[in-house]
N, C-alpha and C positions, 0 to 999 in steps of 0.2 A: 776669202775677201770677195767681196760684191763686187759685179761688174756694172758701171758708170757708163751712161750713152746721154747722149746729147737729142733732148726731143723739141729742141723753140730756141729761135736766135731773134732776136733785135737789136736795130744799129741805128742811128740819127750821126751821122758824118759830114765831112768837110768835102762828099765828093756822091752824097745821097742819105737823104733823108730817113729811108725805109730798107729793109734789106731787098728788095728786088733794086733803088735805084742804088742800094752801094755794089750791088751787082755788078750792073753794068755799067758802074764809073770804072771797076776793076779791069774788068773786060776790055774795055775801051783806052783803058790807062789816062783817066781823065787826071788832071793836073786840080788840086781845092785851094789854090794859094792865090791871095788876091789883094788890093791895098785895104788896111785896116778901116772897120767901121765903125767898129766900137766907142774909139773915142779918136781924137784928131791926133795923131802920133807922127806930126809936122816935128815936134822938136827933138825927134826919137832917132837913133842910128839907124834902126831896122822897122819898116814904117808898112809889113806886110804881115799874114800870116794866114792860116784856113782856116778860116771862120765859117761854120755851119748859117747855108742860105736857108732863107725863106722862113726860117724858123719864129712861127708862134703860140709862143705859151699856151694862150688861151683859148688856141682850137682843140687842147686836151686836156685843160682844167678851166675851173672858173677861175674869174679875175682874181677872190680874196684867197682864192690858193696861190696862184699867181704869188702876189706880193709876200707869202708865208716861204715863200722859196729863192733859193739863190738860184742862178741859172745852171749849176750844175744838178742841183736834184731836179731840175726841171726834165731835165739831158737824161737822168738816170727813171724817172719814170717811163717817158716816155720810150726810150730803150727796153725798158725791163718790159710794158706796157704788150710793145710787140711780140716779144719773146714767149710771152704766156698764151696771147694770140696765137701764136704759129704751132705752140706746142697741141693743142685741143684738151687742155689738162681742163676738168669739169672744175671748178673752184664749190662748187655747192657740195661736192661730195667730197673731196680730199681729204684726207685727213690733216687740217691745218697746222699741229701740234706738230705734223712731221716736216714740213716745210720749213726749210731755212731759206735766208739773203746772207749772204755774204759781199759785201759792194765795196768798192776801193776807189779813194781819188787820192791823187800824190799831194794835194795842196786843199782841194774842198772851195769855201764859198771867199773863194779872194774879192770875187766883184762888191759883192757886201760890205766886206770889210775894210776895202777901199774908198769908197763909196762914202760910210760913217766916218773912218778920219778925215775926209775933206772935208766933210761937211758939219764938223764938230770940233773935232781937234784942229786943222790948220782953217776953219771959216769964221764962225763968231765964239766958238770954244763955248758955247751953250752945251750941258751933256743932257741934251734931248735925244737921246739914243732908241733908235728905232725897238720896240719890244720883241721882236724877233732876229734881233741883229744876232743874237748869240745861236738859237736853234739852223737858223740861215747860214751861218755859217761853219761850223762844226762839220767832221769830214765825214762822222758819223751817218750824216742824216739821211743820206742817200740810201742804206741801208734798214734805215728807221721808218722813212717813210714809204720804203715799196711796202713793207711790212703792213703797217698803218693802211696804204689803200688798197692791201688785199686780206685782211686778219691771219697773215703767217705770222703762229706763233713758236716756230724752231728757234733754232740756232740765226744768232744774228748778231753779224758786228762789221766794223770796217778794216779793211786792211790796206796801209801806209807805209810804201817803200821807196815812195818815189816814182821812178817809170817802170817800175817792176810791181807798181802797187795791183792791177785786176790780175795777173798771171795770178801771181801768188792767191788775190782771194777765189779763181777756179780751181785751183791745184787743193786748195784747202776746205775749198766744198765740197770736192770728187772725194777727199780721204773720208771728210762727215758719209759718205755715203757708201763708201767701200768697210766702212767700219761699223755698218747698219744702226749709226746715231739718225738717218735720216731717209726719208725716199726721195723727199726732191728736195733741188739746191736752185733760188734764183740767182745765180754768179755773174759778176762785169766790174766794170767802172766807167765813172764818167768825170770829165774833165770839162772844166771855164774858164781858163785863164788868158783869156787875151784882153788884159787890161793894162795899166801904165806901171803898175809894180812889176809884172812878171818880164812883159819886153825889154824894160830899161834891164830889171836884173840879172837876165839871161845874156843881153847884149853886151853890161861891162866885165863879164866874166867870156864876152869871146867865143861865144856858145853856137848863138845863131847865126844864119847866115845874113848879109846885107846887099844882097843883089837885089836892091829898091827899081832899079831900072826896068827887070826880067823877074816879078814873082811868079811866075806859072813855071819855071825854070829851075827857080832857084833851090830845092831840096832834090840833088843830085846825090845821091849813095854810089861811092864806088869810082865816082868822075875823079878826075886830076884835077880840077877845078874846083873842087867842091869846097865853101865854105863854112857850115855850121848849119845847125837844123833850123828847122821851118814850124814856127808853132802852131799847135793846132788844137780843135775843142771836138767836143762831141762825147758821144757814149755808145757801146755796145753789150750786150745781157746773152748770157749762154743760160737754158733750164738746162740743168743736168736732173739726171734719173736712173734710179734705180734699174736695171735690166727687165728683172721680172715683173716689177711693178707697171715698166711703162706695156711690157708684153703682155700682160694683161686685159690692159685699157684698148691694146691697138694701136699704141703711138706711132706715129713715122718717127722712127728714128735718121738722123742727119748724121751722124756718126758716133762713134766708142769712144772713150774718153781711155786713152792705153796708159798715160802715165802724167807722172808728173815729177819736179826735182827744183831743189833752193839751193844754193850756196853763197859764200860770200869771198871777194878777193881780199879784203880787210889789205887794204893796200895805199886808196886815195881815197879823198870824198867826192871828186868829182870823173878820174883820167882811168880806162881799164889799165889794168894790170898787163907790165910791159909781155909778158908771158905767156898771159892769158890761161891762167892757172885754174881759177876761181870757174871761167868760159868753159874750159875743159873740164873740170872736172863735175858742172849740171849738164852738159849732154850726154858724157859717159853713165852718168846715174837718171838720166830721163830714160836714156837705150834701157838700161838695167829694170827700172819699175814698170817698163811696159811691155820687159821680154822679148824685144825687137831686136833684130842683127842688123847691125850697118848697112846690108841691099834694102832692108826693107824700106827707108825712109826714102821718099820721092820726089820730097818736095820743103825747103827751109823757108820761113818766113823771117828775115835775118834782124834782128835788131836795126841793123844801117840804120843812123840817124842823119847821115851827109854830115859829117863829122870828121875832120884830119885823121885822128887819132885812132878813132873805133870803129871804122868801116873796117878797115886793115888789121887789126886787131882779132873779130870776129872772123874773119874769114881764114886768118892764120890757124885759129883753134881748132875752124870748122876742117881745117886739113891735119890738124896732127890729130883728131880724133876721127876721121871717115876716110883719109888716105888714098889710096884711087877711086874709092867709091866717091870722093866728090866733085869728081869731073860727071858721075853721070847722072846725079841730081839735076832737078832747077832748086835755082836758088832765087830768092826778089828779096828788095826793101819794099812791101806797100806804103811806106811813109815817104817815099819819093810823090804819092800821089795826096792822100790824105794829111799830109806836114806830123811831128810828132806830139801824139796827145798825153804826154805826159803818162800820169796814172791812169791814165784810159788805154792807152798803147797796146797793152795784151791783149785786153779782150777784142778790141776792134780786130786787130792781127790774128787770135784765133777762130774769131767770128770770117775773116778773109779767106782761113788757110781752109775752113768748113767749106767754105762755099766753091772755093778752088778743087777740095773731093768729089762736092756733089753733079760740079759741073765741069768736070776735066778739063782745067785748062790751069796754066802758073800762071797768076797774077806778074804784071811786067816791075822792073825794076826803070821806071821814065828817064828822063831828061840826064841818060849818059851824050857824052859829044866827046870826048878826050880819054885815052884810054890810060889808066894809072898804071906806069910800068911797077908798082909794089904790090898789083893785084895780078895775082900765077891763074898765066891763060887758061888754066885747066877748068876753070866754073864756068858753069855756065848758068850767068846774074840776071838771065830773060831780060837783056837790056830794051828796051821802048817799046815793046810790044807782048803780051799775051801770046802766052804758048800754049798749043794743042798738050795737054799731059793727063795720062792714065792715073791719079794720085791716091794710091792705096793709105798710106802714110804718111803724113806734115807734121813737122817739127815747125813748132815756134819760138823762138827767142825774144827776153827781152831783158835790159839792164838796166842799174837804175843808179842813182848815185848815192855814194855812202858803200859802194861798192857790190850793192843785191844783183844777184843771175836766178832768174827764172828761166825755167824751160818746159815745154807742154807737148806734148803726141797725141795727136788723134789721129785713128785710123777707120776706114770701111766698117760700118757697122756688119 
């Protein structure tokens, strides 16, 4: 089996645009949650979320790409965009045949299709449908078109799990290339959904938080206080690569890509598994595909959504599978700082847990204040602050509903 290394990341997030500023939003444990500006969400329960600043389109495409696009393939070029940048991969000599995309959004071009039933179905009911309403919105296209603006013509498709949707499409691009269908893999996802379908829907189902008073606060992982997640948008791109091919070229490599593992609690469509059966048994088989023993791992990137149910949840798993070894981990939620991006969630989280290797330190776990006595004082969750850490080895976690568990290791190249 071929070894998998990680040689180009890009991120456009709720807390930095490029990977150097989601760096040091990390570092700094900057807070991305802020009142909605999307659209006016006055009649809404939950009337915040982390919306990517400053961000426009058309400093990286033309305008009639622009309009060809929902804002999530926006999110996913430009993410993917970076990645290939960072990597030094020659695009004129590649062998483009061997190039795949593999790209994941849990939901795809909501804002689009939003967007045309107001303005057709509940406005004059004219079906004056925008000609690219359907290409715009498809989950696919994110995939299709990193393709299209760079002639990769591998392996290409999307992968749709939910919040476990870009875990899965890396884990699935590292197998394309441990099973030499592939040399290089563009892997991510990118997520849009801060519009009036996903907040309302997310809200009457009890999901999110509503601490409208306090959003730079309110996605707390781990607090006693904690109400519900904090949504967020954005995209992040892992190039995976071949070993020998990137050694080769000279590539820097940013880390190994050690494992990967899927399962499922087939339990609820939305609540983990009271057990944590399904939790437990993708880390046991991540450890196993990456040939890792329990000391090795250094560092969790946890799921924590700031969620009642599934912060407590995860971390119970995290102890009947790592035992005293999980007092001497760090552990974080990054989506304390970044809010949760849905089907983006993994790869931004493994693009974090990367950047947490290269630059020793655990990404903090923010806006703890109350400590949950159902949380066992043995972890240690980097509460508010970034920690000095030596990180050989990061585990990332991510869950999704309909009851999918991804889990990802990368370690020191």
């Amino acid at each position: 089996m071929k070894r998998v290394v990680v040689t180009g990341i890009g991120a456009i997030t709720p807390i930095g645009n490029t990977i150097a500023a989601f760096l040091e939003g990390l570092q700094r444990g900057m807070s991305g949650a802020g009142p909605i500006t999307q659209f006016d969400p006055t009649l809404f329960k939950t009337r915040f979320a982390c919306e990517v600043k400053g961000f426009t389109p058309e400093d990286f495409m033309d305008k009639k790409e622009v309009r060809r696009m929902d804002r999530f393939t926006q999110f996913a070029l430009v993410a993917a965009g970076e990645g290939l940048r960072n990597s030094g991969l020659d695009l004129d000599r590649v062998d483009k045949q061997r190039v795949g995309v593999i790209w994941a959004s849990g939901i795809g071009g909501l804002h689009t299709l939003e967007k045309e039933i107001e303005e057709h179905a509940l406005g004059t009911g004219t079906p004056r449908h925008n000609p690219f309403l359907i290409p715009k919105m498809i989950t696919n296209m994110g995939a299709g078109m990193i393709s299209i603006q760079y002639g990769f013509m591998g392996i290409n498709y999307a992968t749709v799990s939910a919040c476990a949707s870009s875990s899965h499409a890396i884990i699935n691009a590292a197998d394309y290339i441990r099973l030499g269908k592939a040399d290089v893999m563009v892997a991510g996802g990118s997520e849009a959904t801060i519009a009036k379908t996903a907040v309302g829907g997310f809200t009457n189902m009890k999901a999110m938080s509503e601490r409208n008073d306090d959003p730079a606060t309110a996605s707390r992982p781990y607090d006693k206080e904690r109400d519900g997640f904090v949504l967020g948008e954005g995209g992040a791109a892992i190039i995976l690569e071949e070993y020998e091919h990137a050694k080769r070229r000279g590539a820097h490599i940013y880390a190994e890509y050690a494992g990967g593992a899927m399962t499922n609690d087939a339990y609820h469509i939305s609540a983990p598994h009271p057990e944590g059966i399904g939790v437990i048994a993708v880390m046991n088989l991540v450890l196993q595909d990456a040939g890792l023993a329990l000391a090795d791992i250094d560092y969790i990137n946890t799921h924590g959504t700031s969620t009642p149910l599934g912060d407590v949840a995860e971390l119970k798993a995290i102890q009947k599978v790592f035992g005293d070894e999980a007092g001497r981990m760090n552990i974080s939620s990054t989506k304390s700082m970044t809010g949760h991006l849905l089907g983006a969630a993994g790869a931004v989280e493994a693009v974090a847990s990367i950047l947490a290797m290269q630059h020793d330190f655990a990404p903090p776990t923010i806006n703890h204040f109350t400590d949950d006595p159902e949380v066992d004082t043995i972890f240690n969750l980097t509460f508010n602050e970034a920690q000095p850490r030596k990180i050989k080895a990061a585990l990332s976690n991510t869950f999704g509903f309909g009851g999918h568990n991804a889990s990802i290791i990368f370690k020191q190249a």
